[in-house]
matplotlib code that plots the C-alpha trace (Angstrom):
import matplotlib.pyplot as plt

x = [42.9, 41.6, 38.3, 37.5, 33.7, 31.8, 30.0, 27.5, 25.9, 22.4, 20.0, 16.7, 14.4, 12.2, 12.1, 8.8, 9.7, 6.2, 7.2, 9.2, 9.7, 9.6, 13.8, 14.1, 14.6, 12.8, 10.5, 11.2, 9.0, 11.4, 12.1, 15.7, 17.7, 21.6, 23.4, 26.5, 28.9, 30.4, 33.6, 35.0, 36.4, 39.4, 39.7, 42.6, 43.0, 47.0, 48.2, 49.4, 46.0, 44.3, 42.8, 44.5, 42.5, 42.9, 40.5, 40.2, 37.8, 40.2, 41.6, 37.9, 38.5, 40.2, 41.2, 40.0, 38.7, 35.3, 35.3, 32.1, 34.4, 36.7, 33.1, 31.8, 35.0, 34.2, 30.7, 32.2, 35.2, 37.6, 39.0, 42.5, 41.9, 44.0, 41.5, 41.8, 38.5, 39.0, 36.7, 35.1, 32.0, 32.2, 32.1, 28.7, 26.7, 23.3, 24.5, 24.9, 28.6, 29.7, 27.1, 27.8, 30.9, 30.2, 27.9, 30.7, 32.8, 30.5, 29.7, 33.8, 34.8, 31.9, 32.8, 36.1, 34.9, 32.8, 29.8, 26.5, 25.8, 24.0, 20.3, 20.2, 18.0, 21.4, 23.2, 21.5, 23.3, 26.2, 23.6, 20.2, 21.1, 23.2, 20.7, 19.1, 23.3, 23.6, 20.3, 21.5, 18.3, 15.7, 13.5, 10.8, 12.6, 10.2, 11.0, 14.1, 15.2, 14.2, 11.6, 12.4, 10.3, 10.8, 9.2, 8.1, 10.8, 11.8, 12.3, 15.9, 16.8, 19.9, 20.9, 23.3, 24.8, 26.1, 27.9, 29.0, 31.7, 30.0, 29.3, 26.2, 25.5, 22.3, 21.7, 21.4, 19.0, 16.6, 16.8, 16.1, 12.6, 9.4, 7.1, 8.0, 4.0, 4.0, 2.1, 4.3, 4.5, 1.5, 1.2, 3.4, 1.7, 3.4, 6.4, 7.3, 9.5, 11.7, 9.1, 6.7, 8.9, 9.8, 5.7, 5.6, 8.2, 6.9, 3.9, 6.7, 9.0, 12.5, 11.4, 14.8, 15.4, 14.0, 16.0, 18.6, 18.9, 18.5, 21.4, 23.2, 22.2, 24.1, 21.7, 19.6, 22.4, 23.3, 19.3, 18.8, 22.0, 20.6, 17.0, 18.9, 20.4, 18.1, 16.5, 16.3, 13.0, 13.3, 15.9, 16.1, 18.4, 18.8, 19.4, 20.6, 22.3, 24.1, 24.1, 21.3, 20.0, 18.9, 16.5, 17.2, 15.9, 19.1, 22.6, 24.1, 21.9, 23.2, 26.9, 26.8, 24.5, 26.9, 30.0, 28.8, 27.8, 31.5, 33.2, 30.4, 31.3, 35.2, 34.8, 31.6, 31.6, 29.7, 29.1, 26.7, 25.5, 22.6, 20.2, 21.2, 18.2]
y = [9.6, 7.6, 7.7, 6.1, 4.7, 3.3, 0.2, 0.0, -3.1, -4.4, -4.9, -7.2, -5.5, -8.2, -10.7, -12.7, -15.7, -15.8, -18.5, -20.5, -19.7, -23.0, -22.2, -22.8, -19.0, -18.0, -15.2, -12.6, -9.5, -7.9, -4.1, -3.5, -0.9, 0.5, 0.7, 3.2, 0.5, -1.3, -1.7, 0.5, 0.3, 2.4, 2.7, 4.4, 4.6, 5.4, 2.5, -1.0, -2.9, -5.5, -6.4, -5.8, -7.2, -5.9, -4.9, -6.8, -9.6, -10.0, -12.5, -14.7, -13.3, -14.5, -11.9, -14.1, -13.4, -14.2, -11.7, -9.4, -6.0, -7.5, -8.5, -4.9, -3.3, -5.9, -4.6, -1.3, -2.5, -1.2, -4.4, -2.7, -0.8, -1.1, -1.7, -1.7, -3.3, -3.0, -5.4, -5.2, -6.9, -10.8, -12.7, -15.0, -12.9, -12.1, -8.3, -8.3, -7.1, -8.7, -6.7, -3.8, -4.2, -4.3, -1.3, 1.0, -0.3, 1.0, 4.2, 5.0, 3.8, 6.2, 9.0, 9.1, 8.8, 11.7, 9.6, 8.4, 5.5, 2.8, 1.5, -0.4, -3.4, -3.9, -4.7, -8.1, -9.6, -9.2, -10.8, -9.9, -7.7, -5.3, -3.1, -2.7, -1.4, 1.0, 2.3, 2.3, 3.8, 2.3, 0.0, -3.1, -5.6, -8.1, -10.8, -12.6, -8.6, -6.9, -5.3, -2.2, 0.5, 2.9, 3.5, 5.7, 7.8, 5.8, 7.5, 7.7, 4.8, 3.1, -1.0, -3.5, -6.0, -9.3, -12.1, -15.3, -15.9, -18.4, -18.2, -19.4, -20.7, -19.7, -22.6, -24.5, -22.3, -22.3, -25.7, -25.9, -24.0, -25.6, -23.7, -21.4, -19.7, -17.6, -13.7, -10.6, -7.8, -5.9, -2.3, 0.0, 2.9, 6.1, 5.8, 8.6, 6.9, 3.8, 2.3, 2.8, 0.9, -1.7, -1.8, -2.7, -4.9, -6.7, -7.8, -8.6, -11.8, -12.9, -16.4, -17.8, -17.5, -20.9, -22.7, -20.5, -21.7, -25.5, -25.1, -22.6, -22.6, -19.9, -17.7, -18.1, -17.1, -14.0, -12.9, -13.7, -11.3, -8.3, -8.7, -8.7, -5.2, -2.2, -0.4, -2.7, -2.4, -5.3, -8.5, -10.2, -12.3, -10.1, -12.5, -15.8, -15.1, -15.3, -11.8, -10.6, -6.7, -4.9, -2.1, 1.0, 4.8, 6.4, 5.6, 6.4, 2.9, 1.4, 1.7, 0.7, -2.4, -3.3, -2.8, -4.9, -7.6, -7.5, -7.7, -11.0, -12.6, -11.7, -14.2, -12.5, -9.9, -6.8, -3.3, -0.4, 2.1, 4.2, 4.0, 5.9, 7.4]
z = [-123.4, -120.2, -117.9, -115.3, -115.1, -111.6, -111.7, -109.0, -107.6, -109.2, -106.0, -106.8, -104.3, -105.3, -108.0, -108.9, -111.5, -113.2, -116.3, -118.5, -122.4, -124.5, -124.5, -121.0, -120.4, -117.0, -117.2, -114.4, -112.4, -110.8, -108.9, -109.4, -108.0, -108.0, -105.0, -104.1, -104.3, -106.7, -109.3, -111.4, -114.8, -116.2, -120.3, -121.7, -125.9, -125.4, -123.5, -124.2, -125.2, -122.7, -119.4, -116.2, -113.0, -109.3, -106.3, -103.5, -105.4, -108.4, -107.9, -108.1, -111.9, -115.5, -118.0, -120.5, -123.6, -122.6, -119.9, -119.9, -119.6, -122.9, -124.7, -124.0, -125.5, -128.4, -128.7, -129.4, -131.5, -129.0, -128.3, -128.5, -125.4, -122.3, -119.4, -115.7, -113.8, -110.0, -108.7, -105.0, -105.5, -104.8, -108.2, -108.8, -105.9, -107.1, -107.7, -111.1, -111.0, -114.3, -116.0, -114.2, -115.1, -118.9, -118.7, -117.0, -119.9, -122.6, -120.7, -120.6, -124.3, -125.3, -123.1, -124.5, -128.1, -127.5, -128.6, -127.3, -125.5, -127.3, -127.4, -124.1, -125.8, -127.9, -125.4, -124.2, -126.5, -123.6, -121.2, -119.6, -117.1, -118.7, -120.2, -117.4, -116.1, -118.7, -117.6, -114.1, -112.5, -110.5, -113.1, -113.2, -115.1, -116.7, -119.5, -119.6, -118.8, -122.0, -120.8, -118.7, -117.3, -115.0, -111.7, -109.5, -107.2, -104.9, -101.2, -99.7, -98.2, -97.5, -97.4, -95.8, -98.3, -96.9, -98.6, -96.8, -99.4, -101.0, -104.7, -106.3, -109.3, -110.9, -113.5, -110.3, -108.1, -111.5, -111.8, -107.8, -108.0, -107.2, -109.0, -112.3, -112.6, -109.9, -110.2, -110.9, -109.2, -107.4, -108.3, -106.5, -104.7, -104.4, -102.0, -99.6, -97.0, -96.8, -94.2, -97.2, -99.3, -96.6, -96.6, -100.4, -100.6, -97.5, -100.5, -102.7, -102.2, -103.5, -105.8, -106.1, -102.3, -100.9, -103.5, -102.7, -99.5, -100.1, -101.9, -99.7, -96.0, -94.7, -96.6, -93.9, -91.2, -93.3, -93.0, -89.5, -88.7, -91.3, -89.3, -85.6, -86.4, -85.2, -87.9, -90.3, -92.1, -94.5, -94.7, -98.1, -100.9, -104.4, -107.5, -107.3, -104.3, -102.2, -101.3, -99.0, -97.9, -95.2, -96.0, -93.8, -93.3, -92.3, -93.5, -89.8, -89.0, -91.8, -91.5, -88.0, -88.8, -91.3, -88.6, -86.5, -88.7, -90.0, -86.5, -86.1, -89.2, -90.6, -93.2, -94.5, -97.3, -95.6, -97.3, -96.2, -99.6, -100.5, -102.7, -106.1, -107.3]

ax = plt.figure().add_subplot(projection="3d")
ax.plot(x, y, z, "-o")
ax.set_aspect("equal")
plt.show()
């Protein structure tokens, strides 16, 4: 009566803010895709109940009540499950790990019901990005996140993640921008290669990145490394930060970008994965 559930890292390929509800909630255009690393979430029915944290990023984590795995088991009402998250994305990163975290949740408490997963648009009510997890496929996210579509298949392609070890708070990089009415996404043409997507994306920008960086500098260091490394197509901050990527055709390219990055920079969070399609 366990199963173990993988939580992949949210990537903002690009992410146009385009307004401002009369709530304060930013409106968002953004491509979003899931990258082959991430946590992972254990859920057992036949063990004692609660959270257990571990992973090489728990200890930047509380096994409160208010944590977003416990709230998902809540959602369900399993909040008598014992639950192991093993976390290895950095906490407050611009990955969306806390919502990836909850969506792996809901996906294992309903696997081992035997069940089906429920209506993604019920879940925002967890927060705005975890719909868009339990989908877990490429998607535009527009709104404050409740509108999802899918896109277009996206070509292989392969990206460097890079954290300074800072965390960032969002509130603050919102509260940062200089203008809140910028234009969403253009249209996305058909895709073949990852130097075709580099090419779109290139018309795309990141709208939380300059403030980003006010905020956070080293943003910029950790950009200027990902666009030294050969073969990298496209350098750029997902989320809030402060993780950045490094678009790349072949996953050989990758990995080594992302060695070498890592023997630069020990202090610096580093992680080469695909694109899951």
């Amino acid at each position: 009566m366990a199963t173990e559930e993988f939580a992949p890292a949210k990537i903002n390929l690009a992410l146009h803010v385009t307004g401002r509800r009369a709530d304060g909630y930013h409106l968002l255009d953004s491509l979003v895709v899931f990258a082959g690393v991430g946590d992972s979430v254990r859920v057992a029915f036949d063990a004692e109940p609660g959270l257990t944290i571990d992973g090489p990023m728990g200890n930047g984590l509380a096994a409160s009540d208010d944590n977003l795995v416990l709230r998902a088991a809540r959602f369900l009402g399993e909040e008598n499950s014992a639950i192991t998250l093993t976390k290895r994305l950095p906490v407050a990163s611009g990955i969306g790990g806390g919502s990836a975290d909850a969506a792996a949740t809901l996906r294992a408490i309903c696997r081992l019901r035997g069940g089906t997963l429920p209506d993604p648009a019920t879940t925002a009510v967890l927060g705005a990005d975890v719909p868009a997890c339990l989908i877990g496929k490429p998607l535009r996210m527009r709104g404050i996140g409740e509108v999802l579509d899918a896109v277009p298949a996206l070509p292989p392609a392969h990206l460097v993640l890079v954290n300074p070890g800072v965390s960032v708070s969002t509130p603050d990089v919102f509260r940062a921008l200089e203008r809140r009415d910028n234009p969403g996404l253009p249209p996305m043409p058909a895709l073949k290669t990852a130097a075709d997507l580099a090419g779109y994306l290139s018309t795309c920008r990141n709208d939380l990145e300059p403030a980003a960086r006010k905020l956070i500098p080293s943003i910029g260091a950790v950009l200027a490394a990902l666009e030294a490394r050969p073969g990298c197509l496209l350098a750029r901050m997902s989320g809030s930060g402060a993780t950045c990527f490094g678009l790349f055709a072949e996953g050989l390219t990758a990995t080594a970008a992302a060695a070498a990055i890592e023997q630069a920079h020990p202090g610096w969070w580093v992680a080469a994965a695909p694109i899951l399609s």
